[in-house]
Every structure is written in structure tokens, then in C-alpha cells.
C-alpha positions as CSV (number, residue, x, y, z in Angstrom):
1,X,0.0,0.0,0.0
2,X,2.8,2.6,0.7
3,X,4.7,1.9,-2.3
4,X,1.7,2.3,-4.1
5,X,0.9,5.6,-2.6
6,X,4.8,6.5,-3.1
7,X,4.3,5.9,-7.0
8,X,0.8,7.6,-6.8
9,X,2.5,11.1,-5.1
10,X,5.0,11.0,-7.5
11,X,3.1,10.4,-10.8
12,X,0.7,13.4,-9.5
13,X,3.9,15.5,-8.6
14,X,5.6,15.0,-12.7
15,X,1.5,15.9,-13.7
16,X,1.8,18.6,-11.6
17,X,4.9,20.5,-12.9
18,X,4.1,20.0,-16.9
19,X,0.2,20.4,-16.6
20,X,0.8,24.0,-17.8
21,X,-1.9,25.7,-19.6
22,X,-1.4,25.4,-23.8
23,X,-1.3,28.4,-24.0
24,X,1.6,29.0,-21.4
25,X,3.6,26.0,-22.3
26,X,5.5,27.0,-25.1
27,X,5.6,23.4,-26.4
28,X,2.7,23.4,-27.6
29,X,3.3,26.6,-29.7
30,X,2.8,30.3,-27.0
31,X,6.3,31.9,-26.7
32,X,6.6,35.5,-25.4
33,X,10.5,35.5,-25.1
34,X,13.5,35.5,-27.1
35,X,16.9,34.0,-26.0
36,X,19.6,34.6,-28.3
37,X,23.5,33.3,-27.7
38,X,23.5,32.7,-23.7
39,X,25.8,30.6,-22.6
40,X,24.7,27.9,-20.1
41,X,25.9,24.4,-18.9
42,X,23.5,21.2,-19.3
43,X,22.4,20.1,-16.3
44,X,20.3,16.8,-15.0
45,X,17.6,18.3,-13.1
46,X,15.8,15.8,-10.8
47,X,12.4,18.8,-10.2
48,X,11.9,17.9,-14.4
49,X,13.5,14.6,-14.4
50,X,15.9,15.7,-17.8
51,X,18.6,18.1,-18.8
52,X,18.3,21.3,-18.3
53,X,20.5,23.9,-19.6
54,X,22.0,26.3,-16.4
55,X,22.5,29.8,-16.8
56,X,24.8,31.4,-13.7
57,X,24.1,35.4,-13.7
58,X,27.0,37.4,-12.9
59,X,28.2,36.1,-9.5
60,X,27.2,33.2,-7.9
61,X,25.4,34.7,-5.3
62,X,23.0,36.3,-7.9
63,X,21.4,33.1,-8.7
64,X,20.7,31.3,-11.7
65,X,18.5,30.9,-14.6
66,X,17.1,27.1,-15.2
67,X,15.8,26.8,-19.2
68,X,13.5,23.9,-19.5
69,X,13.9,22.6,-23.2
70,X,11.0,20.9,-25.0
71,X,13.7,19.2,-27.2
72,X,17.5,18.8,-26.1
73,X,19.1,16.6,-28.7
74,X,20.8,13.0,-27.3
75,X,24.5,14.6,-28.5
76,X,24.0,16.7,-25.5
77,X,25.1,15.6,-22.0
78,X,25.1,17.0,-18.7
79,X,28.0,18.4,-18.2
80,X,28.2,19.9,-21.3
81,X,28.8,23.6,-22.0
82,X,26.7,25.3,-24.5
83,X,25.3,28.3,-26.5
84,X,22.3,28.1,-27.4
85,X,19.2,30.6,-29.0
86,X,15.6,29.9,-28.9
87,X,12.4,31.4,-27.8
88,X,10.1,30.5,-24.2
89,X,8.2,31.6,-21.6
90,X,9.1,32.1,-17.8
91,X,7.5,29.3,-15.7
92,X,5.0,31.0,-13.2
93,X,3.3,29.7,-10.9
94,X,4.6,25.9,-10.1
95,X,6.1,25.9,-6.5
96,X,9.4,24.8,-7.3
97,X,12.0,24.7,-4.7
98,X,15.0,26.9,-5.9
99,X,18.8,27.3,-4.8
100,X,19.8,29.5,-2.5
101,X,20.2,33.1,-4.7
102,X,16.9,32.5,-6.3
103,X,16.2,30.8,-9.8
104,X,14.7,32.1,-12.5
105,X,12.6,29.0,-14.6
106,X,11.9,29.3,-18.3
107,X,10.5,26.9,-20.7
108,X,12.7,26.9,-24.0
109,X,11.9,25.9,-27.4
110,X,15.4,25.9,-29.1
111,X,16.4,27.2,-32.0
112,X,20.1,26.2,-32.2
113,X,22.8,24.8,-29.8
114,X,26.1,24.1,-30.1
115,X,29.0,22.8,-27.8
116,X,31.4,25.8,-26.8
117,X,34.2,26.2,-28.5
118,X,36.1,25.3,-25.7
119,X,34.7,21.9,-24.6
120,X,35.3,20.3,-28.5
């Protein structure tokens, strides 16, 4: 019974954090932002259970940006240091524990990412 609870919480928490509205979820076509050239580092992020892509602003005591993409190709591992373009929206509204110096959460359709020049 507990384990089947445990697997019931969890499979409600994952509905949880991607029932966005269509409209909002940029997925499914809505973007209101553009991102063009950041540099960020792919991440696995266990809130999302996939890779993120990490952006750190300024210092690290400023906190950090967390880009959620709809579409990461397989080439792509954490660890991984990128630049990528796209276009998103900020996530609002899903009560997502951050790190200490805030996070920023956007959802990120890409538009092109490449490996640094550095990391090949």
C-alpha cells in the first residue's frame, strides 16, 4: 500500500509540474520570449526529471536561470557547455523549490545549440 501511494505522489507531482496551460507551455506553440547566444551548462535536473540547460548570472550569489527545453538533442550531455538561441516563456506559478540566490525557470523551445568552442 505505501509503495503504491509512493508511485501515486510521485506520478501526480511529474503531472503537476508540466500540466501547464497550452497556452503558457510554449511546447505546444505560445512563446513571449526571445533568448539569443547565452551561454549555459546542461544540467540533469531531478524537479523535471531531464537536462536542463544552467545559466549562472554574474556572481554566484545572484542566482541562476534554469531553461527547460522541450527538445534537447541526445548529442547533449550534462556536463556539457553550450550556446544556445531559442524562444520560451518564464515558468509561473509551479512551486518549485529553488537554490539559495533565487532561480529564474523558463521553458525553451530551441532554436540552435552548439557545444562551446572550448569543450570540443
Amino acid at each position: 500500500m505505501k509503495t503504491t501511494f509512493t508511485r501515486l505522489f510521485s506520478l501526480m507531482t511529474v503531472l503537476l509540474l508540466f500540466s501547464c496551460d497550452q497556452e503558457e507551455n510554449p511546447c505546444n506553440g505560445k512563446t513571449d520570449l526571445t533568448f539569443e547566444d547565452l551561454k549555459g551548462e546542461v544540467r540533469y535536473d531531478n524537479r523535471f526529471n531531464r537536462n536542463v540547460i544552467i545559466v549562472m548570472l554574474h556572481t554566484p550569489g545572484d542566482g541562476r536561470d534554469v531553461y527547460v527545453p522541450c527538445s534537447l538533442p541526445d548529442e547533449f550531455q550534462a556536463g556539457d557547455n553550450v550556446i544556445f538561441s531559442g524562444e520560451g516563456t518564464k515558468v509561473e506559478g509551479i512551486p518549485i523549490p529553488d537554490v539559495l540566490g533565487g532561480e529564474s525557470f523558463y521553458y525553451l523551445v530551441l532554436s540552435s545549440v552548439e557545444l562551446q568552442q572550448d569543450d570540443l
